[in-house]
C-alpha positions, -999 to +999 in steps of 0.1 A: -464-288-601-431-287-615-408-315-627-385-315-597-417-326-578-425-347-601-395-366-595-390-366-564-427-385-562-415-409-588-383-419-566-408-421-532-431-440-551-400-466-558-390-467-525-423-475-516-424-503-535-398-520-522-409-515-485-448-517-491-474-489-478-513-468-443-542-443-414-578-445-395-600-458-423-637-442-422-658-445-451-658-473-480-653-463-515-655-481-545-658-468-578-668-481-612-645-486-642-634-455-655-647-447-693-621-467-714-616-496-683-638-518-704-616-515-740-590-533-721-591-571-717-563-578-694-567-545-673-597-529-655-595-502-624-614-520-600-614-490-573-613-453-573-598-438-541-598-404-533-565-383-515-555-353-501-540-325-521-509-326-538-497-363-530-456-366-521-448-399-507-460-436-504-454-460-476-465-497-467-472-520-438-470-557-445-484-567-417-521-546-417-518-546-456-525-508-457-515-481-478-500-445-461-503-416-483-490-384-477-505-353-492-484-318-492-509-296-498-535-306-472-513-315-446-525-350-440-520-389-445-542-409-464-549-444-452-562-470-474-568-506-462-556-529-496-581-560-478-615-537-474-604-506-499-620-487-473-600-449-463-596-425-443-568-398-430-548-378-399-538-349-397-498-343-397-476-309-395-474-288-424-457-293-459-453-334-453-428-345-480-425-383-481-436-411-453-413-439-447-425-473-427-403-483-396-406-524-395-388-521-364-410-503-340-439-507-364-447-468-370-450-442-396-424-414-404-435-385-417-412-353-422-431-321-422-409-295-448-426-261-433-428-276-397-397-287-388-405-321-375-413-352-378-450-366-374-450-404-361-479-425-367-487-454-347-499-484-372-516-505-346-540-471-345-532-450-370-527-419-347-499-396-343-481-407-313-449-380-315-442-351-333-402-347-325-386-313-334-354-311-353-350-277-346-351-238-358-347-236-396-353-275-410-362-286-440-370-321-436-380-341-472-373-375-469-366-403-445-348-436-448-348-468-425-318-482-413-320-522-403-282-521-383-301-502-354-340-498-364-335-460-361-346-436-390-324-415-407-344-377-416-325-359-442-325-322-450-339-307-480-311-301-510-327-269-520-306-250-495-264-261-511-248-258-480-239-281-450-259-310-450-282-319-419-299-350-414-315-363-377-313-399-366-346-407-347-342-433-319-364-466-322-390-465-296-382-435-276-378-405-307-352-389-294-335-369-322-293-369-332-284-343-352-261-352-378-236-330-403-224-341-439-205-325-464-217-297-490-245-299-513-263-329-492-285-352-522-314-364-499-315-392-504-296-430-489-290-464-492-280-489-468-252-520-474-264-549-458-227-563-455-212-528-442-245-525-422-242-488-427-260-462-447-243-440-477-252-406-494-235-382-515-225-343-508-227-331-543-207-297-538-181-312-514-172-349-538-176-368-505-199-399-494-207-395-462-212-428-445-234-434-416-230-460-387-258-473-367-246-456-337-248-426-357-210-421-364-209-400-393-176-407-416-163-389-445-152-411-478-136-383-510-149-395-547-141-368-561-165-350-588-196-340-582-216-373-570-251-374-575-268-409-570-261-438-553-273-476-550-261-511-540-252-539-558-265-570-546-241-593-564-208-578-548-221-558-518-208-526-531-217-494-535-219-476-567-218-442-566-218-416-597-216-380-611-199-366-632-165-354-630-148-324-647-117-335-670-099-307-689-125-290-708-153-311-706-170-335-685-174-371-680-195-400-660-176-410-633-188-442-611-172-449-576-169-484-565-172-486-524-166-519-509-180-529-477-146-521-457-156-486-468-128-477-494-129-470-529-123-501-552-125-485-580-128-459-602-147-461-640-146-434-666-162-439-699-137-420-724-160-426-756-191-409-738-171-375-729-194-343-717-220-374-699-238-366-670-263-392-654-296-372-663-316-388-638-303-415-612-316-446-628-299-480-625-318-512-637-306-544-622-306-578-643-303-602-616-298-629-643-265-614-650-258-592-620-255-563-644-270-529-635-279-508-667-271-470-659-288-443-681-270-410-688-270-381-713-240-369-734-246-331-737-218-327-760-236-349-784-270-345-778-277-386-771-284-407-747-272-443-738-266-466-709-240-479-696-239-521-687-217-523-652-208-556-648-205-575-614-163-575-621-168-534-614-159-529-653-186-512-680-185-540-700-205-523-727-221-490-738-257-489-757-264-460-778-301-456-774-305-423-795-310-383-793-340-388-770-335-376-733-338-411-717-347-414-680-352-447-663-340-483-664-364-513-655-360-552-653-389-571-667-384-604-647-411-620-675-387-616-701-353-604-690-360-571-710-347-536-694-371-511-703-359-473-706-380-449-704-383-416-715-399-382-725-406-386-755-437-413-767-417-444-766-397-474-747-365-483-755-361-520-753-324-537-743-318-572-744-289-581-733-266-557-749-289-554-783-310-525-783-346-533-801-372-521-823-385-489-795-420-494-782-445-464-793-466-449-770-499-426-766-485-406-737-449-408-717-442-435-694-417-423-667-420-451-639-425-489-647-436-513-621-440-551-632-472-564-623-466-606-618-506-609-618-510-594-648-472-603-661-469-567-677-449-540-674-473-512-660-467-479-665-479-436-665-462-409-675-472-372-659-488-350-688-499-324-666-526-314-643-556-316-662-548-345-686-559-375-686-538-401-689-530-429-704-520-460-686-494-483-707-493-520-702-462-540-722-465-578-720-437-600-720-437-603-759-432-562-758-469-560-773-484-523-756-519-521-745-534-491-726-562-478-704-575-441-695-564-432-653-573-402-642-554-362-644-517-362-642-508-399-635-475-409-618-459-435-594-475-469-597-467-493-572-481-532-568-496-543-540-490-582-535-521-579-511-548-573-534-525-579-562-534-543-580-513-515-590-520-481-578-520-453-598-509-420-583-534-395-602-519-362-592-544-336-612-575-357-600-559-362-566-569-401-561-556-431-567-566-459-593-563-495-589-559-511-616-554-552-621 
């Protein structure tokens, strides 16, 4: 598996998390403690659940407390209830990248790469109740929910740097709009709850294409070559950011969108010149309505993240080192952000002081907080046939660990059973751990 896939797991895995994730359940299955599980006072894996092959994307229902699973390389769901631990799985079209829950009409999404379609799973019977066609030629690899209409929004792969297509699938009856976006399509969204529309970037064309929900597609010029995108809760915007090419190098450009859909504002960062955002992270400190961006100065060979304040200004740049930093997270135990990164540590921010690093055994890409166990719970992908090691910071920034299984990614929390699943990609299965 390489790194872009990787990724994109970690950033379905988030998603998942934030709209909690389910098929027909057949057999119980519950597993021992894993060699290690009993070193660890505070942390045990309570159940060992196997997948399919090659898991790509998480989803959630709230109101049946299971957990949907998609698999890539077997071509199936995996359904896990989080009340009996008991699974099972359906079959779906082929390649399926992602699964996205639709609280609206109460189904599953799931968009098949080498099928060119959608599978829809009901979640009252975890079958597939439509499989609507997008047409000759698509790529489909993720999906995103928007509220404004309860419709879904299927976006093409950005493997292909052309046009970008996406497919707005009709709450309740699946009938499919085709929709066209600038160059260099990222596929990925986010939706303003104020604007009630949905935003993403076109990398190659410097546009934000912005999405109604009657499917109007509108075209808003940045400038640069946008990458990522998210909301700020505090001001309702929109930040959006790249990098942007001045004279002979480049620089970190953030876009400021307000709700009425124009560009507030524009920030460049002239002491962090060649910076690019190396991976779209943006913690959010909701005690200070700062978001803490994390990019890379090539030109320097360092890292460092950028505090935007809810005034639209960077208020203040951290220097966190020569290490390629990846991820921002808010520990709401402590107010720490957390940044995480390739190499065996944790930087630790505080405000705007950056402290003593945590060390770790193995990489921690993706942190979830845990409010059962009140740590910060974390893997980091090794490879295939590693095990790995599970990293646990408390509040006081103390580290703790505990063996998962092969090639460990994506941890989510599950306020139902109030454990954190462990995405074990080598072993293909799932720990849960609490």
């Amino acid at each position: 598996m390489n790194r872009t896939r990787v990724r994109h797991v970690l950033t379905t895995a988030a998603i998942a998390a934030i709209f909690l994730i389910a098929m027909p359940v057949a057999s119980a299955h519950t597993a021992a403690p894993a060699p290690g599980a009993s070193s660890i006072a505070a942390a045990s894996i309570h159940y060992t659940i196997p997948t399919g092959k090659e898991m790509s994307g998480f989803a959630y229902d709230p109101t049946t407390y299971e957990v949907y699973i998609s698999n890539e390389g077997s071509n199936n769901v995996t359904i896990i209830s989080s009340t009996s631990h008991t699974h099972s799985s359906v079959h779906v079209g082929k390649s399926p990248l992602g699964i996205l829950y639709n609280p609206g009409d109460k189904e599953l999404y799931v968009p098949n790469y080498n099928s060119s379609n959608v599978s829809v799973i009901s979640a009252s019977t975890n079958k597939v109740v439509a499989n609507p066609s997008l047409g000759v030629g698509a790529k489909p690899s993720s999906a995103v929910y928007d509220p404004a209409s309860g419709d879904v929004l299927v976006l093409n792969s950005t493997s292909s740097l052309g046009t970008g297509l996406g497919w707005m699938i009709s709450n309740g009856t699946n009938t499919v709009k085709k929709l066209t976006f600038g160059s260099g399509t990222i596929s990925s969204a986010v939706y303003n709850p104020k604007s009630k529309d949905l935003y993403l970037v076109n990398y190659i064309a410097g546009t934000v294409s912005i999405v109604s929900g009657t499917g109007t597609v509108t075209s808003l010029s940045v400038g640069g070559t946008p990458a990522y995108e998210i909301v700020d809760p505090a001001t309702n915007d929109t930040l959006v950011w790249g990098t942007y090419t001045s004279g002979t190098h480049e620089e970190l450009r953030i876009s400021v969108i307000s709700s009425s859909n124009t560009v507030a504002t524009t920030l460049l960062d002239k002491s962090v010149n060649g910076a690019y955002p190396l991976v779209g992270s943006a913690g959010y400190d909701p005690a200070t309505k700062d978001f803490y961006l994390v990019a890379f100065n090539y030109t320097s060979n360092k890292s460092f993240a950028l505090v935007i304040s809810s005034s639209n200004a960077i208020s203040s740049t951290i220097a966190l080192g020569p290490t390629g930093y990846l991820y921002a997270f808010y520990d709401p135990a402590n107010g720490d952000v957390y940044v995480t990164t390739d190499a065996k540590q944790i930087a630790v921010i505080s405000g705007t002081t950056l402290g003593t690093p945590i060390k770790t055994k193995q990489s921690a890409y993706f942190l979830v907080y845990d409010p059962t166990l009140k740590d910060m719970v974390g893997a980091g992908y090794v490879n295939l046939k590693t095990v790995s090691v599970l990293n646990l910071i408390s509040s006081s920034n103390s580290l703790s660990t505990l063996k998962v299984g092969k090639g460990a990614v994506a941890p989510f929390y599950d306020p139902k059973d109030t454990y954190v699943y462990v995405a074990n990609l080598g072993s293909d299965d799932l720990d849960l751990v609490g």
